[in-house]
VEXDREN-2710 file (C-alpha; in Angstrom, 1 decimal):
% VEXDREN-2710
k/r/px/py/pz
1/UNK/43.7/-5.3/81.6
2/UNK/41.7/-2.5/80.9
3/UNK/37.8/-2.9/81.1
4/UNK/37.4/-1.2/77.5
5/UNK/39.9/-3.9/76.4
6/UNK/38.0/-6.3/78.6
7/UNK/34.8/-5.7/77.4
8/UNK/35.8/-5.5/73.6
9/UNK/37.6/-9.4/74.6
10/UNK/33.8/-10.0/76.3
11/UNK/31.8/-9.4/73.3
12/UNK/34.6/-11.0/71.0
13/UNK/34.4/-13.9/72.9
14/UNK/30.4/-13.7/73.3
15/UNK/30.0/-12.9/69.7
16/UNK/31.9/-16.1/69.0
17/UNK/30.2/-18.4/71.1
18/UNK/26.8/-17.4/69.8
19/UNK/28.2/-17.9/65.7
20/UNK/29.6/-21.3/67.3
21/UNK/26.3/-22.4/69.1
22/UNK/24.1/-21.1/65.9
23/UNK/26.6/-22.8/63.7
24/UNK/26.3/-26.0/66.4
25/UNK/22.6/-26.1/66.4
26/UNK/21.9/-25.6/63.3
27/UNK/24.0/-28.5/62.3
28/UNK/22.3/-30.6/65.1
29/UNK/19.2/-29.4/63.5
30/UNK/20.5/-31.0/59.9
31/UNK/21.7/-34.2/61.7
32/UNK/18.5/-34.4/63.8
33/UNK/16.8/-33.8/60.7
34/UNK/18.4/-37.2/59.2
35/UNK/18.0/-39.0/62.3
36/UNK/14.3/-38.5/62.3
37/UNK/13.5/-39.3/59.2
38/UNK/15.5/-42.2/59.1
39/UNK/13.6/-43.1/62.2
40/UNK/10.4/-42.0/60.1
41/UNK/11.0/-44.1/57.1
42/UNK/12.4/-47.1/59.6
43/UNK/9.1/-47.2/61.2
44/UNK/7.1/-46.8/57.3
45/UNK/9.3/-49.8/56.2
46/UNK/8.5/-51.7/59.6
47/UNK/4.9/-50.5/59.4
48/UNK/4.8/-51.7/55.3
49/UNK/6.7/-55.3/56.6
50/UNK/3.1/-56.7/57.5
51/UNK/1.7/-56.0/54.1
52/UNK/4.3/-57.3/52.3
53/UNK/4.4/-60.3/54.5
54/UNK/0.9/-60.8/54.0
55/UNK/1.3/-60.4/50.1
56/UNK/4.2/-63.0/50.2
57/UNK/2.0/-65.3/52.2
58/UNK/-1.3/-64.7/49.8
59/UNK/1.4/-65.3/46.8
60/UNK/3.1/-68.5/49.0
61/UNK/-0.7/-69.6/49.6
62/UNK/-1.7/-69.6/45.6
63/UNK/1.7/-71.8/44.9
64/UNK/0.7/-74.3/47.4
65/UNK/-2.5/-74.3/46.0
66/UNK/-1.4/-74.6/42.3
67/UNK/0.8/-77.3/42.9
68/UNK/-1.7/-79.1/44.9
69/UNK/-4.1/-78.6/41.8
70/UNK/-1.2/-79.8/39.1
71/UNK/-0.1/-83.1/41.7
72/UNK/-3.9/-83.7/41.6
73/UNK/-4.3/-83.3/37.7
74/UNK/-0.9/-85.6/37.8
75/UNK/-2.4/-88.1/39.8
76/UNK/-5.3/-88.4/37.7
77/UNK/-3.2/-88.7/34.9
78/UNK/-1.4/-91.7/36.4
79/UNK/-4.2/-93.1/37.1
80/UNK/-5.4/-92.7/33.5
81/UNK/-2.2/-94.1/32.3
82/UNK/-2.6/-97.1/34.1
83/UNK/-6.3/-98.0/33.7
84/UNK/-4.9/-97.3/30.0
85/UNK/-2.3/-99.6/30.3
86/UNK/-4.7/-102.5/31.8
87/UNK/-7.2/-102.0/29.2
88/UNK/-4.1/-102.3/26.6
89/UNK/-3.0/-105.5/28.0
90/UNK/-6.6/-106.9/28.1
91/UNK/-6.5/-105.8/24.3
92/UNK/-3.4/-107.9/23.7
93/UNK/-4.7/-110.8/25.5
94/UNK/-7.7/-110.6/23.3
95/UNK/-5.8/-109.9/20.2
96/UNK/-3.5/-112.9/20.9
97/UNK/-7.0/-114.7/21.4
98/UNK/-8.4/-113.9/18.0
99/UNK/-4.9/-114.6/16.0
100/UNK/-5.7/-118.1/17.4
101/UNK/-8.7/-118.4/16.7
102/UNK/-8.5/-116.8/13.1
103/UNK/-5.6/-119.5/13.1
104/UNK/-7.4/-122.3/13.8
105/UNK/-10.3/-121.3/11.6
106/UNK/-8.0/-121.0/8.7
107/UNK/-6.2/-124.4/9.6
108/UNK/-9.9/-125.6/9.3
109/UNK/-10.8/-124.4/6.5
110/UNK/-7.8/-125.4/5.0
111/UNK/-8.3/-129.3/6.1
112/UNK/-11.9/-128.5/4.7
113/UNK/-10.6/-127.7/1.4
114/UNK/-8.3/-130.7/1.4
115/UNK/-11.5/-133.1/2.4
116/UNK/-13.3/-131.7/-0.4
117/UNK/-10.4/-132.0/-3.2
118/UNK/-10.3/-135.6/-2.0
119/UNK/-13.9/-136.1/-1.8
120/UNK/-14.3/-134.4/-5.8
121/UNK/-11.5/-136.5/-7.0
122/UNK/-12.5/-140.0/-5.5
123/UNK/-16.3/-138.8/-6.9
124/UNK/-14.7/-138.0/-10.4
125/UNK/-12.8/-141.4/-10.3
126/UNK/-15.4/-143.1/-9.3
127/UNK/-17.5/-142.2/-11.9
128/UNK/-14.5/-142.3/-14.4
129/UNK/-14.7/-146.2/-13.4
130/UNK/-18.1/-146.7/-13.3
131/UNK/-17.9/-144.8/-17.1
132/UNK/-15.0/-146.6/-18.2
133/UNK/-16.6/-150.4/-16.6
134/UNK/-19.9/-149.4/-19.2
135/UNK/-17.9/-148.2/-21.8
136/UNK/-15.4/-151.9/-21.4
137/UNK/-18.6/-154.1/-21.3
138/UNK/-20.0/-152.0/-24.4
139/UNK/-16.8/-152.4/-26.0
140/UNK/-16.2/-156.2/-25.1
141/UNK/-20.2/-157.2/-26.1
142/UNK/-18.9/-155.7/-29.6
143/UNK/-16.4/-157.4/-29.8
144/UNK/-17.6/-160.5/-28.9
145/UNK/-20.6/-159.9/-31.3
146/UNK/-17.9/-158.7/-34.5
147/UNK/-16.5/-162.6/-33.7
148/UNK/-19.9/-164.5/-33.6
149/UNK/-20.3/-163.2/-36.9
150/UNK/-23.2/-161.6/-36.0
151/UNK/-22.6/-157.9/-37.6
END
């Protein structure tokens, strides 16, 4: 071959492998471009992990603590319920105390009245026959007098 045709092949060929390593490179630099700032915002997300942790934690933390607070105020309530519910069954017993008693007292006062509608009416008979006795003897000493001639 002749050197002209050699050298023009040379160049060709040189000319070439410089557009394909630019072309190469520049490429490399685009995918090394990606690469690093994947790797960049890999290491932010990595780096933010801890914070968010932390805030997850802080927000796990409050929950606990809220639901120890509410299981307290239910407790309490509970507790409330139940003291409620002795003092209502005190109440009852009481109640069911006092409806006897206000039984009794009316069946008392009721025999009461009785004794003292039996008392009136033996007193009113009594002195219906103590009347009527006067009135008989007043009535018989009239008579008695009408037939002695005496009126």
């Amino acid at each position: 071959m002749p050197k002209s045709i050699h050298h023009a092949l040379i160049r060709v060929l040189f000319t070439t492998c410089i557009l394909f390593t630019a072309s190469l490179t520049s490429i490399v630099h685009a995918a090394n471009a990606n690469i690093f700032s994947d790797i960049y915002s890999g290491w932010e997300r990595v780096a933010e992990l801890p914070g968010e942790v932390n805030a997850l934690q802080q927000s796990y933390q409050e929950t606990l603590n809220k639901l120890n607070e509410t299981s307290a105020q239910l407790g309490q309530a509970q507790a409330n319920v139940e003291a409620f519910k002795a003092q209502n069954d005190q109440l009852i017993a009481q109640n069911q105390k006092l409806t006897e008693m206000v039984s009794q007292l009316q069946d008392d006062q009721n025999a009461k009245n009785t004794t003292a509608k039996r008392i009136q009416t033996m007193i009113i008979t009594i002195v219906a026959l103590i009347l009527g006795y006067f009135i008989l003897i007043r009535l018989m000493r009239l008579g008695m007098r009408r037939r002695s001639g005496r009126i």
